[in-house]
N, C-alpha and C positions, 0 to 999 in steps of 0.2 A: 534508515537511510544513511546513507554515509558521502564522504567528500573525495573527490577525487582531481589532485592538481597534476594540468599537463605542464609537461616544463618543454621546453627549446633542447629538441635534442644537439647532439654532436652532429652539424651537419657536412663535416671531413674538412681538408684540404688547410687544419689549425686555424679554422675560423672561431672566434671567439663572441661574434654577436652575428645582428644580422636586423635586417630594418622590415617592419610590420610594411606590408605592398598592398594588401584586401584582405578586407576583414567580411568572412561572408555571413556569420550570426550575429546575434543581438542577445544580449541580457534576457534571460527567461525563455529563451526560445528552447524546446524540446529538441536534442538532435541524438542519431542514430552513430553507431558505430563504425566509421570512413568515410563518417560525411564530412566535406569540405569544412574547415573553421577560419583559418588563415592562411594568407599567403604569405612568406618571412622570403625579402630580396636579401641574396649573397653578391659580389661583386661580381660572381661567375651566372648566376642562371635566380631565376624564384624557383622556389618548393612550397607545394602545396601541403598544407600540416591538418591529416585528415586528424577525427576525433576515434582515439582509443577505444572508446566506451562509450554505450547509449545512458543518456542522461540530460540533464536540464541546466543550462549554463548561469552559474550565479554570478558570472564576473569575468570581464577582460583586459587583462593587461594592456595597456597602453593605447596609441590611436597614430592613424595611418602615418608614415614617414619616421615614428622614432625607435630607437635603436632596442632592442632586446639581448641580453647576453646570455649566451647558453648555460641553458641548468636552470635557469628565471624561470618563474611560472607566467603561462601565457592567458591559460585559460581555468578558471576552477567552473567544477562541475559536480550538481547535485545527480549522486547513482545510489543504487540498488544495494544493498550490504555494507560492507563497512570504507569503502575504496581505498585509497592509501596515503590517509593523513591523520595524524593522530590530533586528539588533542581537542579542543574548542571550535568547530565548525562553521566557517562563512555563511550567514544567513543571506537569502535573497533580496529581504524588504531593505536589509540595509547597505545592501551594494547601488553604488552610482552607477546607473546603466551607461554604456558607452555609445554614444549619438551613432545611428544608423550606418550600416555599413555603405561606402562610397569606393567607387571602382579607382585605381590608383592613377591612374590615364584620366579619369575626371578630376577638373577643378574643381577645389573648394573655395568659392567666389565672396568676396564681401566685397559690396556695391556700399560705396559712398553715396547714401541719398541726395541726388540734385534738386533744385527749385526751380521748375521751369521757367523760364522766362518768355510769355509773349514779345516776341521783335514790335518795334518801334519803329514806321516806316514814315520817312519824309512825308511830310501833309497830312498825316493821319491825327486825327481828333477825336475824341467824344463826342464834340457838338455837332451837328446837322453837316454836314459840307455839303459847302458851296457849289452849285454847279445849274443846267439850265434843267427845268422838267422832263424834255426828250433824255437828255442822260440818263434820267434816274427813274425812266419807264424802263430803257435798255437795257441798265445795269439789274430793274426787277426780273428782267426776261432772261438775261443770263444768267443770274442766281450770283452776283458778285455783292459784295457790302461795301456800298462807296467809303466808308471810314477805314477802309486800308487800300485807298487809292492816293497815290500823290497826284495831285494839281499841280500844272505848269504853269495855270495862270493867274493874275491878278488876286490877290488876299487868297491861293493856294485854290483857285477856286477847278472843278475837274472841266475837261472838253472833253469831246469824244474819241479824241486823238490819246489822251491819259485815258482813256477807257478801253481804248483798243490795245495797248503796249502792256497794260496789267493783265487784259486777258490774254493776248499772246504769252506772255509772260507764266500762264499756266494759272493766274488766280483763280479761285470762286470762294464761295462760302465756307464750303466741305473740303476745302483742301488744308491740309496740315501744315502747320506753322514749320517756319524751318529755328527750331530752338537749339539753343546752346547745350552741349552735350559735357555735362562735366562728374559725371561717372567717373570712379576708378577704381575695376577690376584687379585685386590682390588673387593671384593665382598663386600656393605653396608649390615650391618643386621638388615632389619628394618621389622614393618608388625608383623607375627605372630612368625618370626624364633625369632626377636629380643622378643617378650615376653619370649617363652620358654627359651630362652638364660637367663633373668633375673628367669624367675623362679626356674629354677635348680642350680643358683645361689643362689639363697636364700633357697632352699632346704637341700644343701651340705654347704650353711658355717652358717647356724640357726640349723640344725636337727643333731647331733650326732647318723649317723645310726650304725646301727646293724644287721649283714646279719644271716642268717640262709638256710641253702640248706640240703633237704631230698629227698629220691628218693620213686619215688610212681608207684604201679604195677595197673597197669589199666587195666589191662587185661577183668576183669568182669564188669566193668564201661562199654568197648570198646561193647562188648555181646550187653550188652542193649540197649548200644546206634545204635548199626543196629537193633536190633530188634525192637527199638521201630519208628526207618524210616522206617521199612519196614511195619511198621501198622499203622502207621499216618494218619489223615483225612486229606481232600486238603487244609481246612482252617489250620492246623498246619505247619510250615515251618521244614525244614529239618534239625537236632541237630546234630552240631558240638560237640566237645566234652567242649568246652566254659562255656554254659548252664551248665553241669554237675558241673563243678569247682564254677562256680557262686554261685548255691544252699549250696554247703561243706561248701563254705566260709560265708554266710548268714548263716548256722549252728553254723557255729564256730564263729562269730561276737557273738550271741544269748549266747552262753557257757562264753565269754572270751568277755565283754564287752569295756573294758578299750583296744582294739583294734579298737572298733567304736566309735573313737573320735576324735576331731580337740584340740591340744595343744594351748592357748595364753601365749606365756613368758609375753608377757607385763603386763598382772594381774596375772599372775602364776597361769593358770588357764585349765582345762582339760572339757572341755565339752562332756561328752558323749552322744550320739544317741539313743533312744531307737528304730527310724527307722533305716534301712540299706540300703543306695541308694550307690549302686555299678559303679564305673567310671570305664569304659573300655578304657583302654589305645587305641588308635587307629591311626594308619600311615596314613595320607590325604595327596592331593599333596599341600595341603596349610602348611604343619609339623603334629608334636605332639600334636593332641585332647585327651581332654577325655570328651566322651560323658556319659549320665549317666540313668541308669535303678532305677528310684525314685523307694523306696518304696516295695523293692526285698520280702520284711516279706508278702507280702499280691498275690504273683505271683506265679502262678505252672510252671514246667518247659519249658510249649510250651509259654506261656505266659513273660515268661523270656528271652528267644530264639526271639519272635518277636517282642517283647519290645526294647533288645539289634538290632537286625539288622537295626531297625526304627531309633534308635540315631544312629549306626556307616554310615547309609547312608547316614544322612541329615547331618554331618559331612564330609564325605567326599568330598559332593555335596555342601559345603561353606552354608549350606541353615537350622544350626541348632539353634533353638534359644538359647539365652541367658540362661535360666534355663534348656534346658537341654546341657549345658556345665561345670555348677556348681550348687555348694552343695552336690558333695560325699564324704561319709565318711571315705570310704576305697576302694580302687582301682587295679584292676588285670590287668594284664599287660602278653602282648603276642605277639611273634613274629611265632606264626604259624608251619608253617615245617621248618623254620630258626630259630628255637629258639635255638640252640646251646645246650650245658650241662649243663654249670651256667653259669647265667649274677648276675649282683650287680645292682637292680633297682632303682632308686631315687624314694624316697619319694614322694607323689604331694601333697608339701604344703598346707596346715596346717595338714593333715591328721599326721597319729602316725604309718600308716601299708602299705602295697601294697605286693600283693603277687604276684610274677614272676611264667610264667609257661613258660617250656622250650619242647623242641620237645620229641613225641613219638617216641620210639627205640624200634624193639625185640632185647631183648638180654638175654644171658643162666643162670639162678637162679636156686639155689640150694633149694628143696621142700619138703617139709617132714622129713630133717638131712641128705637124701641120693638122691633122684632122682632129675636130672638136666631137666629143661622144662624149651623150650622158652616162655618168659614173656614178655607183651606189658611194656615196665617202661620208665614213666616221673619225670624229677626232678620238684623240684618248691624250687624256688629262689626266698628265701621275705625279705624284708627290712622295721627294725622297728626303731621308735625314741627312743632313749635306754634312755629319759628323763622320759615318760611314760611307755614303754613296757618292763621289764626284763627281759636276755635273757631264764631265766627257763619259762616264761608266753609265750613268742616266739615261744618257741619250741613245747609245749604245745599245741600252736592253730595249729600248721603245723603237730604237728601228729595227732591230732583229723581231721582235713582236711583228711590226710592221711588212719586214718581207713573210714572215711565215704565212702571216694573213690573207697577204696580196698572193702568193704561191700557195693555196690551201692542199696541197700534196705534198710539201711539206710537210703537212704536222703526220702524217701519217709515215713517214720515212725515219 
């Protein structure tokens, strides 16, 4: 039998480490050749690090959230011949197994154990309370325990007016105390939540944003967009109204270019895009992705539509690569039929724009100076780096969004 240590390969782009996200074996478990062992998070995407070689794991490097440098051994492993370590072999009995594997999205919870405390209620005793016989046939028929009854009257003593206000009150025997709750939940933030966490961190104390919020009538967007599901071929997927906002905003990048750019403070320096690869913010159960539709200047809109669902899937399903989770340039952000009225969206670093879209309403607009018609109207909530974008350029691109939207023959012109 021989020993074989995996190491952290080169995983490109001059990364030099990389943070353990899931760990999917355990100390002595028997595994096959590409089965899964760890997850290692880079700042761009996780990589799944299958197992080389079938064999029996004598040992794991490290445990969920800390950093590994590449060429480190991650995992040693008992195999077949001589495998490729010389020398004096890791025995199994005397490796420290590494505690169960835990998914990197779950907490790892330590609960301050509390003592509960029974509540203490005015007039409440130990001894017998006070009160007439008929109360205390009533109180047996309703199943209440006069000793957490307050008495109004005389020496605390109960009436059946204090026996009606506790029962209303919700009392009986069987019902649970309402106790002090003095738990405290230590959740680590490591994996993907702890990136986001630095990133918005460096988003809000590097970017001096600048919000901007207009309210947009979709109403003849909404038309086209059923009309154009109800004509679609089977190879086109079915258009949310997303797709639509993507295209305005690939308009308005094209008008208002000093919006499709990434800022450097460090060389004071503004590089603008002449492509437009659009990051769509997206909720996965691993957190906040943005996956990203490279290269939007060269896509019609069914092609944009199944472009975008191809990255939000293989994001959601932990399974998108590395380029497509970066390099966009400017990023739309959406919370669906929970998008609220206005949100204030963070930037995503380096970018200079991200435009918010908030939930579809009807509601009553005044048309022509005089006739009221209900109207489909969405706001859009965007945040600019007011280092590059001024707020008159700001406003600029969110009304130009604005007519293409409201004129949806437009975006095809």
């Amino acid at each position: 039998m021989g020993q074989y240590n995996f190491k952290l390969p080169d995983l490109g782009e001059g990364l030099v480490e990389a943070e353990i996200a899931d760990i999917h074996v355990k100390v002595g478990e028997m595994v096959t050749e590409d089965q899964p062992l760890i997850d290692m998070m880079t700042d761009k995407a996780t990589v799944e690090m299958p197992s080389p070689v079938d064999g029996k794991i004598l040992s794991i490097s490290g445990n969920l959230g800390e950093m590994i440098a590449v060429g480190s051994v991650m995992v040693v492993l008992e195999v077949e011949g001589e495998g490729n370590v010389d020398g004096e072999p890791v025995k199994a009995e005397a490796v420290v197994e590494v505690s169960a594997p835990v998914k990197a999205d779950e907490p790892v919870a330590k609960i301050t154990p509390a003592t509960p405390v029974a509540p203490v209620l005015s007039g409440a005793t130990s001894e017998k309370p006070l009160t007439s016989p008929a109360v205390r046939r009533r109180a047996l028929e309703e199943d209440v325990d006069l000793t957490r009854v307050s008495g109004s009257g005389p020496a605390g003593r109960i009436s059946h007016q204090d026996l009606d206000d506790f029962i209303a009150a919700g009392g009986r025997v069987g019902q649970p105390s309402h106790q002090k709750r003095t738990a405290i939940e230590e959740i680590p933030v490591i994996g993907i939540r702890r990136k986001i966490a630095e990133r918005m961190e460096l988003s809000k104390r590097s970017i001096p944003h600048y919000s901007y919020v207009e309210e947009v009538d979709v109403t003849e967007v909404e038309k086209l967009r059923l009309f154009l599901n109800d004509n679609r071929t089977e190879d086109q997927p079915k258009l949310s109204i997303l797709p639509f906002i993507m295209m305005a905003t690939l308009k308005g990048m094209e008008k208002f270019p000093e919006c499709n750019s990434h800022y450097d403070p460090a060389h004071s320096l503004v590089r603008r895009f002449s492509g437009v690869h659009l990051g769509i913010a997206s909720q996965t159960p691993n957190g906040l992705m943005v996956p990203v539709v490279s290269h939007a200047e060269t896509r019609d809109i069914w092609d944009m539509a199944t472009e975008m669902m191809r990255v939000s899937s293989a994001a959601r399903a932990g399974k998108a690569k590395r380029n497509e989770l970066s390099g966009s340039t400017v990023t739309i952000t959406s919370l669906g039929k929970i998008g609220g009225i206005v949100t204030t969206p963070v930037i995503n670093y380096p970018e200079v724009c991200i435009i918010g879209v908030n939930k579809i309403v009807p509601r009553p607009m005044v048309m022509g100076g005089t006739d009221i018609k209900i109207r489909q109207m969405m706001n859009l909530s965007s945040s600019f780096d007011h280092r590059v974008v001024d707020g008159y350029v700001a406003a600029e691109l969110i009304q130009f969004i604005k007519g293409v939207l409201e004129q949806p023959a437009t975006l095809f012109m």
